[in-house]
BABAVO-753546 format. One record per residue (C-alpha): x, y, z; residue number from 1. Coordinates in pm, 1 decimal. Layout:
% BABAVO-753546
- X;Y;Z;NUM
...
% end
This chain:
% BABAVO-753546
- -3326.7;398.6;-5142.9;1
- -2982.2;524.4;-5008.1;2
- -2723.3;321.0;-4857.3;3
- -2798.4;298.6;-4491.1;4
- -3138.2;292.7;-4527.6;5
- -3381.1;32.8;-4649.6;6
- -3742.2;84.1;-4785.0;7
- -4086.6;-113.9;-4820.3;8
- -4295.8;-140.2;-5094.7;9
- -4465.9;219.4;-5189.1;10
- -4276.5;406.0;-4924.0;11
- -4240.6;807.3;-4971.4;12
- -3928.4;778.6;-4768.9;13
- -3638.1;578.8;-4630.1;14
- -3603.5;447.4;-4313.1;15
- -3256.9;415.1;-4139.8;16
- -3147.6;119.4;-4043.5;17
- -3128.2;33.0;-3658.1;18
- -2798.0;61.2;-3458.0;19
- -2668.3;-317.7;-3555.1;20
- -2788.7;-334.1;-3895.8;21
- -2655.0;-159.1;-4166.8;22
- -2736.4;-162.6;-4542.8;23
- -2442.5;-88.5;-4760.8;24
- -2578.5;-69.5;-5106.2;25
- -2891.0;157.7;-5189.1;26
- -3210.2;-4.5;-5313.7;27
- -3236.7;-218.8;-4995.0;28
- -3531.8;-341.6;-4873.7;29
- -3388.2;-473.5;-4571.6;30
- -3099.8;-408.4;-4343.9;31
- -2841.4;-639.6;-4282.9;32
- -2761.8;-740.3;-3892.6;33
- -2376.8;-704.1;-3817.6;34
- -2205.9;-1032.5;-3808.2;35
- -2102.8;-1185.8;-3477.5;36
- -1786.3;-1016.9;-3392.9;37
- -1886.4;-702.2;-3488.6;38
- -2099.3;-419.2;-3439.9;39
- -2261.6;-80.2;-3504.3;40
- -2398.6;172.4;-3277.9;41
- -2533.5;393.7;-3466.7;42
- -2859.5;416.2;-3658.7;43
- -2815.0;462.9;-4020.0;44
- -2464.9;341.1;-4086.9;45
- -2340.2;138.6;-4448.1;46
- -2074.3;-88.6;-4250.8;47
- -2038.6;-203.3;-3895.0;48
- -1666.2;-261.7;-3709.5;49
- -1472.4;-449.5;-3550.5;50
- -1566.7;-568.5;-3136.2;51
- -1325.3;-411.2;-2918.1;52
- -1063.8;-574.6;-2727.2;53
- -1192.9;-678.5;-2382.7;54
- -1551.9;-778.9;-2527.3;55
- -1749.8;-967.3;-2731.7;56
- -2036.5;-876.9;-3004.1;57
- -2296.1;-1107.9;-3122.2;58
- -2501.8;-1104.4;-3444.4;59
- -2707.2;-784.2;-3473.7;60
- -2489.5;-615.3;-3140.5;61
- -2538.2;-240.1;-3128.7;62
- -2312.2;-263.8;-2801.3;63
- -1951.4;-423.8;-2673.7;64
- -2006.7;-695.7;-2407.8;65
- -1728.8;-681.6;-2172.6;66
- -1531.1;-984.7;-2075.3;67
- -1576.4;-1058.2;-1707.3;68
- -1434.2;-1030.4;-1417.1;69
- -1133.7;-1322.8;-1424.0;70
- -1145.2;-1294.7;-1836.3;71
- -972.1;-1095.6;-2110.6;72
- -930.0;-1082.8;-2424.9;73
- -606.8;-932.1;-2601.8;74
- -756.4;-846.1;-2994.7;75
- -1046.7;-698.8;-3170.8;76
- -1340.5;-924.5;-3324.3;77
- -1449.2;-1140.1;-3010.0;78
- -1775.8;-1321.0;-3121.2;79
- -1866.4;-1508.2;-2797.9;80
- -1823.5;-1542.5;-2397.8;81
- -1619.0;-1803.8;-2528.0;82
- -1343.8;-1578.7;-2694.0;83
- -1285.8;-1408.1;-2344.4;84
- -1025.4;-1639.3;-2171.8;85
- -905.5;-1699.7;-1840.3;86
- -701.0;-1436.9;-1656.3;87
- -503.8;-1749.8;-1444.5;88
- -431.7;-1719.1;-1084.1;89
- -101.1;-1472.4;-1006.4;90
- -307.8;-1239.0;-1247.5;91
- -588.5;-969.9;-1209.6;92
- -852.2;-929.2;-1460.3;93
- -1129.6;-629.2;-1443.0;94
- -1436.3;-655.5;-1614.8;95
- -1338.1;-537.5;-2012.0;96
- -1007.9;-659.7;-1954.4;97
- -815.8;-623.9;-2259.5;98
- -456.7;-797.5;-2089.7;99
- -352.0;-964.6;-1734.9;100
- -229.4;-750.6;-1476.5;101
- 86.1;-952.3;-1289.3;102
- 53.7;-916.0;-943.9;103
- 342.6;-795.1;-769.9;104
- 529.0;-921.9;-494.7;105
- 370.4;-914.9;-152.5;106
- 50.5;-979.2;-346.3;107
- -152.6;-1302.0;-418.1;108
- -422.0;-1388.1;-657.5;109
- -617.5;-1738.6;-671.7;110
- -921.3;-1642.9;-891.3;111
- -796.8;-1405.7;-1171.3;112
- -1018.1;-1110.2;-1058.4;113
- -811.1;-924.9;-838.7;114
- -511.9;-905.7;-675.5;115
- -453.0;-881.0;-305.0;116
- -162.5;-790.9;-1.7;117
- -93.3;-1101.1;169.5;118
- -201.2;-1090.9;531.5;119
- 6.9;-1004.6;765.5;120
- 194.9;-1348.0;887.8;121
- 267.8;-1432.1;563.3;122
- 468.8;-1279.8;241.7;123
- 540.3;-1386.1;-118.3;124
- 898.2;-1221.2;-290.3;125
- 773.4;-1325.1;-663.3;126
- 539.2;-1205.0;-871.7;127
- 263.1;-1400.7;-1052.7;128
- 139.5;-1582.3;-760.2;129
- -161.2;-1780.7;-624.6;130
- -95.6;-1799.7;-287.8;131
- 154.7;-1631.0;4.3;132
- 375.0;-1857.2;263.7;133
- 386.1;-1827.3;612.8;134
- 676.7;-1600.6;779.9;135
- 940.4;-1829.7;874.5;136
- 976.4;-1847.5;1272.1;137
- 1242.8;-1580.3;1409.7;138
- 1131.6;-1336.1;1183.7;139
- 779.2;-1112.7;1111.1;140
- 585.8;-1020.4;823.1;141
- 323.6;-701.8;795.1;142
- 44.8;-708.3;556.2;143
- 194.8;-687.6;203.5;144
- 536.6;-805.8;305.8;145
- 716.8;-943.3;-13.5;146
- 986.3;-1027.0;223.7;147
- 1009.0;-1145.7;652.5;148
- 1172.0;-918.1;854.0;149
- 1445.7;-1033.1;1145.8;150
- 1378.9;-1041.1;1458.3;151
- 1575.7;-766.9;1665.4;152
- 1777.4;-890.4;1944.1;153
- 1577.9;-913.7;2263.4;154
- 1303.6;-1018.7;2049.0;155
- 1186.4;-1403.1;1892.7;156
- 897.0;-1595.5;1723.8;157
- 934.6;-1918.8;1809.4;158
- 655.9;-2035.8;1549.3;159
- 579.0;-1959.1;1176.8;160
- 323.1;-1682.0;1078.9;161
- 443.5;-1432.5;1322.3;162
- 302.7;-1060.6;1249.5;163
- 519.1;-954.2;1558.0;164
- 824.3;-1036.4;1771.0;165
- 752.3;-1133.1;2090.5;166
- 1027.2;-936.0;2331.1;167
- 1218.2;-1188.6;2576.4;168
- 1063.0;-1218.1;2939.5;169
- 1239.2;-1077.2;3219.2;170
- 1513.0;-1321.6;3321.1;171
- 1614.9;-1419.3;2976.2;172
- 1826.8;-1269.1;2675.5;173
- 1881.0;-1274.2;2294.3;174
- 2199.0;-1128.1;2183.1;175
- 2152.5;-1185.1;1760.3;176
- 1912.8;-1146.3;1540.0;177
- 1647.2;-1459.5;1373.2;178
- 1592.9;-1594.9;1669.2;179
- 1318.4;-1855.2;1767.5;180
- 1415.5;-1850.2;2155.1;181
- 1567.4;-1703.7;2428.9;182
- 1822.6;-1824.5;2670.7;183
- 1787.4;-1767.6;3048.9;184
- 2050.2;-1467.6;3189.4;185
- 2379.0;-1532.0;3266.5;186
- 2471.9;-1605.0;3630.6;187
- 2681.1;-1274.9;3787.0;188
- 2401.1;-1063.2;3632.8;189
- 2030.7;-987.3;3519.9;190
- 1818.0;-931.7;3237.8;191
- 1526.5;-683.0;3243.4;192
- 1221.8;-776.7;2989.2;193
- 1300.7;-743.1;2604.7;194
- 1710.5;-705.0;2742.4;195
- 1940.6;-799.2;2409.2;196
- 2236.7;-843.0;2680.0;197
- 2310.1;-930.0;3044.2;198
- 2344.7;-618.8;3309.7;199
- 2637.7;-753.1;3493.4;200
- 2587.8;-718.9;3878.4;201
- 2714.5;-437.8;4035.2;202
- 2990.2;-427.2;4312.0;203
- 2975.8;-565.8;4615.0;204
- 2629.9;-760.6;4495.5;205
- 2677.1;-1137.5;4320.1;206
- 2419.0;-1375.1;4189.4;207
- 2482.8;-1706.1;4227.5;208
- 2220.9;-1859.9;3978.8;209
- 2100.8;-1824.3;3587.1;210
- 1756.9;-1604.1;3505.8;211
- 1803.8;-1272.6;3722.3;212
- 1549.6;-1079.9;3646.4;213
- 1625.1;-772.0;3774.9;214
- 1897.3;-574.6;4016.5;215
- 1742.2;-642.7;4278.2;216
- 1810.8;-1010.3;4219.9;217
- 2179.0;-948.9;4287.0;218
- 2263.4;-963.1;4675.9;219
- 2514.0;-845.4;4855.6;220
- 2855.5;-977.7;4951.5;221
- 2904.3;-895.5;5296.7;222
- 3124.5;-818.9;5491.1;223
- 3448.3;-1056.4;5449.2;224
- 3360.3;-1061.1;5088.7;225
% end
């Protein structure tokens, strides 16, 4: 009986072994299953090889098994689930991983399986991460962000998590950048919604009192003035 093959008593022919058995000698009677960590897929075959990376092969497997989602496995041979190890959070494994992908920066990944943007509100600047932090108040962060972005002048967040800047109301001001407030308009002048400076009143019109909110808040002299 060939190698490959095996035969039973008063057979007129061989008969090929079964994808995950394999007879490598002739005059078989039997065909050998592949030992765990490897395998054979094809029918007839005198040696089986090696499990890929990013699976697993039991005794007898004609077929990989892929690692799971959240698992990988670096080398050939894998014998069991068990040889398929944890991906760790900061890290994205695909089913049949054979290595970790890092996530990046602006990404976040708790489980292992997949890494995602952070939402918007929040950012992360490293890579290898489990988690994003909220946008620090006076700035913003859009979805993704791996870094907050300053508020303009005319513009705040007085809170953490921000996605936008609010603009300062009508009456106030901002002149710089970060900030988490805004501060009421200057006396002499007026401050139009979102204003990054104070309009000055023009002549002949004065305003006595802070938080002018538009020209028509300044008055007029009069006459003698």
């Amino acid at each position: 009986c060939p190698t490959g093959s095996y035969c039973l008593a008063r057979s007129s022919e061989p008969i090929a072994c079964n994808p995950g058995r394999i007879s490598d000698a002739p005059s078989a009677s039997e065909c050998t299953a592949c030992p765990a960590g490897e395998y054979q897929q094809g029918g007839g075959q005198t040696a089986c090889v090696a499990c890929d990376a990013g699976g697993w092969c039991g005794e007898g497997a004609s077929t990989v098994t892929l690692c799971g989602e959240g698992t990988y496995r670096e080398s050939t041979g894998g014998a069991s689930p068990g040889d398929c190890v944890s991906c760790g959070a900061g890290h994205a494994c695909a089913s049949g991983a054979s290595s970790r992908t890092v996530c990046e920066p602006g990404t976040k990944s708790s489980d292992g399986v997949a890494c995602a943007g952070c939402d918007a509100g929040e950012y992360q600047p490293s890579t290898a991460q489990s988690s994003c932090v909220a946008c620090p108040a006076g700035s913003y962060c859009l979805a993704r962000s791996s870094d907050s972005i300053a508020c303009a002048p005319g513009q705040f967040s007085a809170a953490g998590g921000a996605s936008t800047c609010d603009d300062c109301a009508a009456g106030e001001y901002q002149s710089s950048s970060s900030a988490t407030a805004c501060e009421a308009c200057d006396a002499g002048g007026w401050c139009g919604a979102g204003a990054s400076a104070v309009t000055l009143c023009g002549e002949g019109t004065h305003r006595n009192s802070t938080g002018g909110a538009s020209a028509a808040d300044c008055v007029a002299c009069g006459a003698g003035y």
